[in-house]
C-alpha positions in Angstrom: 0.7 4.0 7.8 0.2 0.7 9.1 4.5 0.9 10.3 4.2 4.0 11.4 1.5 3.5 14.1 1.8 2.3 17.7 0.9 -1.6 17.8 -2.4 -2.4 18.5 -3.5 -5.1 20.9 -4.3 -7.4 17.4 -3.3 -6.2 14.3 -4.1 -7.5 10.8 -3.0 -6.2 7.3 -4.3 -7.3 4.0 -3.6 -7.0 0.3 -4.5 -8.6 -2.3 -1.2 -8.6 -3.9 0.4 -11.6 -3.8 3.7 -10.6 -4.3 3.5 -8.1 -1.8 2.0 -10.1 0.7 4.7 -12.6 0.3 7.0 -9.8 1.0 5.8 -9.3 4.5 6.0 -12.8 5.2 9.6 -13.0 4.3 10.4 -10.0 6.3 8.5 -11.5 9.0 10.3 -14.5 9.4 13.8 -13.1 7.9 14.1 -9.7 8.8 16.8 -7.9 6.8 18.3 -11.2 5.2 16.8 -10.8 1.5 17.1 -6.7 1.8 20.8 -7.1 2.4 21.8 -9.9 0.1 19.1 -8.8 -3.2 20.7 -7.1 -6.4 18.6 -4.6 -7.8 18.6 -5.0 -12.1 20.8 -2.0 -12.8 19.6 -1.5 -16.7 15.7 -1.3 -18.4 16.7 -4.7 -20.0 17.3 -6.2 -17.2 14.5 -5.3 -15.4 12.2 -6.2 -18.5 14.1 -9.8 -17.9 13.5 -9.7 -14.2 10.3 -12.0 -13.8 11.4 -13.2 -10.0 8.0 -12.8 -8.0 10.0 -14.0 -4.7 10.6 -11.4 -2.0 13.9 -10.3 -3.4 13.0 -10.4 -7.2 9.8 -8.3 -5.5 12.4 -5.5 -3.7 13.6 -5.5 -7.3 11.5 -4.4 -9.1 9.9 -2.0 -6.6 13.2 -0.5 -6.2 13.3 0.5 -10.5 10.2 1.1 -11.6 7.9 4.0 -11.8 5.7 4.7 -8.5 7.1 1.6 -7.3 4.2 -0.1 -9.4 6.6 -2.8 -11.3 5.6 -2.5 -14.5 7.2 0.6 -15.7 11.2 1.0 -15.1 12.8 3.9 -14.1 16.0 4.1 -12.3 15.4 6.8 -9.7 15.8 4.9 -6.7 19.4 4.5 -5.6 21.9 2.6 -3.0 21.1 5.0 -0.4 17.7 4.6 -0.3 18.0 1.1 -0.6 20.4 1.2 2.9 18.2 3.4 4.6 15.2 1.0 4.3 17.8 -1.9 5.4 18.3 -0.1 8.9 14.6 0.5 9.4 13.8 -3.3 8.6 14.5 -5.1 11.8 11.8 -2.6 13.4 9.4 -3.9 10.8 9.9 -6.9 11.3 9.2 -6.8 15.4 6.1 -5.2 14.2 4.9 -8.5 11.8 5.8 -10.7 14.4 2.7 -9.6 16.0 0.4 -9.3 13.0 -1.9 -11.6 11.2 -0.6 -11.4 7.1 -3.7 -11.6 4.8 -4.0 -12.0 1.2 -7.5 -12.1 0.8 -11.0 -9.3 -0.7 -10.9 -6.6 1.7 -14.8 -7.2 2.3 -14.1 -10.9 3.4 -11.7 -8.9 6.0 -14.1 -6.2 6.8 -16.6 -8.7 8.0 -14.7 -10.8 10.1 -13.3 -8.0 12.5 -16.6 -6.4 12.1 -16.6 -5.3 15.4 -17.1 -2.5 17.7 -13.6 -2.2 19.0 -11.9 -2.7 15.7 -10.7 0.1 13.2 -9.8 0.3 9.6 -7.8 2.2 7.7 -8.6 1.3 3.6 -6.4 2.8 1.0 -7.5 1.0 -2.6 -6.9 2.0 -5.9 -7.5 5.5 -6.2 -10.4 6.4 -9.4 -8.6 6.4 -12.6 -5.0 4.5 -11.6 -6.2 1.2 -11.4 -4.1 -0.2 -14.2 -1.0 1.1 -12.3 -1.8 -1.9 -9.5 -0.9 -5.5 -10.6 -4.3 -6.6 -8.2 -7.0 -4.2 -8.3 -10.1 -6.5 -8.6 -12.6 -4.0 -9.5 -12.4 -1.9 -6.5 -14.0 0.9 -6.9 -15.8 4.0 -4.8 -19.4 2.6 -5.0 -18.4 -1.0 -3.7 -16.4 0.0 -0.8 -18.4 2.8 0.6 -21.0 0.0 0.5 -19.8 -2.5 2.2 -18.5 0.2 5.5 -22.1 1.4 5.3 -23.1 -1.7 8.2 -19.4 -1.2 9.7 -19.7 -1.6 13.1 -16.2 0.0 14.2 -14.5 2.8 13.4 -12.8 3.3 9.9 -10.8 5.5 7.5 -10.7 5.6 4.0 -8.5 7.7 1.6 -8.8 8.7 -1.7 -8.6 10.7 -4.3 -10.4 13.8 -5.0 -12.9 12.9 -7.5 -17.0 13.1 -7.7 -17.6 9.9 -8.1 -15.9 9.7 -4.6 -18.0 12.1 -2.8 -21.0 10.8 -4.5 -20.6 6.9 -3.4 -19.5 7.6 -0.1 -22.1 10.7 0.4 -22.9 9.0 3.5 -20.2 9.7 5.5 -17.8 12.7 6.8 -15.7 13.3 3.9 -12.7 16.0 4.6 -10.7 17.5 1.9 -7.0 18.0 2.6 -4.0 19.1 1.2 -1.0 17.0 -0.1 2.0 16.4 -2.2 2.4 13.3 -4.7 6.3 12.9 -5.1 5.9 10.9 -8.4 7.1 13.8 -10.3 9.8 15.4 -8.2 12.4 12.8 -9.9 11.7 14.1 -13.7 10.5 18.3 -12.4 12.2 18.4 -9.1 9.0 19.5 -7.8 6.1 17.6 -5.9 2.7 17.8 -7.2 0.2 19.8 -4.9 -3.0 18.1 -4.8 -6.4 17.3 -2.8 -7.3 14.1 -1.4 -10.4 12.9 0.6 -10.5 11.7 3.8 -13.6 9.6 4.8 -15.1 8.5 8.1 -17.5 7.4 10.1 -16.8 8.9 12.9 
């Protein structure tokens, strides 16, 4: 979402994956260097052997694992993919040159652009596929629709249908929309149709 908006007139992104953050850095400073010159582990044992948590071990194991998770490999990524996200890199990286990388609890982000000109877009673990995410830290429905509850700007938060979603964030204007996970398409040749919630506050 966040590369596929306009730039703002100051821009922040947060995670608190390391590795990932780390990532952005690199590609910040480097641009397409580690994209062009990283080998992808080409076998299951070499992923499992793969324990690089630089940028390029990081591309890695994205690149071969299930729902680009890193944990569980599957080799349905391939080289053309890989090239594809090569030529869109430079344009990242213009992007990061004019955003503040943060590795830190979205809260402790929350309340220091807690401001009426600011907006958020949150997309955290979704109910029930925490352990797919290496850095989770107990996110859940409940805490975060509590901290936006004294929000001062504008925000948007996605997740997955599910009632202990609509009951935490009861609050606010919840829309239900359709969508298509592509987890699946690689072992049915079909996208999954689901529902997902969109929730505001404005």
């Amino acid at each position: 979402m966040f590369f596929a908006k306009p730039l703002a007139e100051k821009n922040v992104i947060n995670d608190l994956d390391k590795d990932l953050i780390n990532f952005y850095k690199d590609l910040k400073k480097n641009g397409c260097k580690t994209a062009k010159t990283c080998k992808l582990p080409m076998t299951k044992e070499e992923f499992d052997k793969n324990k690089d948590t630089t940028p390029c071990g990081f591309i890695s194991r994205v690149k071969k694992s299930y729902g680009c998770n890193r944990k569980k490999f599957q080799n349905n990524h391939n080289n053309l993919k890989m090239a594809n996200n090569i030529k869109s890199c430079s344009s990242q990286q213009d992007k990061l040159r004019h955003t503040d990388i943060l590795n830190k609890d979205y809260d402790t982000v929350l309340e220091k652009h807690n401001h009426k000109d600011t907006f958020a877009y949150l997309d955290p673990p979704y109910v029930d596929s925490e352990g797919m995410y290496k850095a989770n830290n107990g996110v859940s429905p409940d805490k975060i629709c509590k901290s936006l509850k004294g929000f001062k700007g504008k925000f948007l938060l996605s997740y997955n249908d599910d009632p202990s979603v609509k009951k935490a964030c009861k609050n606010f204007k919840i829309k239900k929309i359709d969508t298509k996970y592509e987890l699946q398409r690689t072992q049915t040749g079909k996208m999954k149709p689901v529902k997902e919630l969109l929730i505001s506050n404005y």
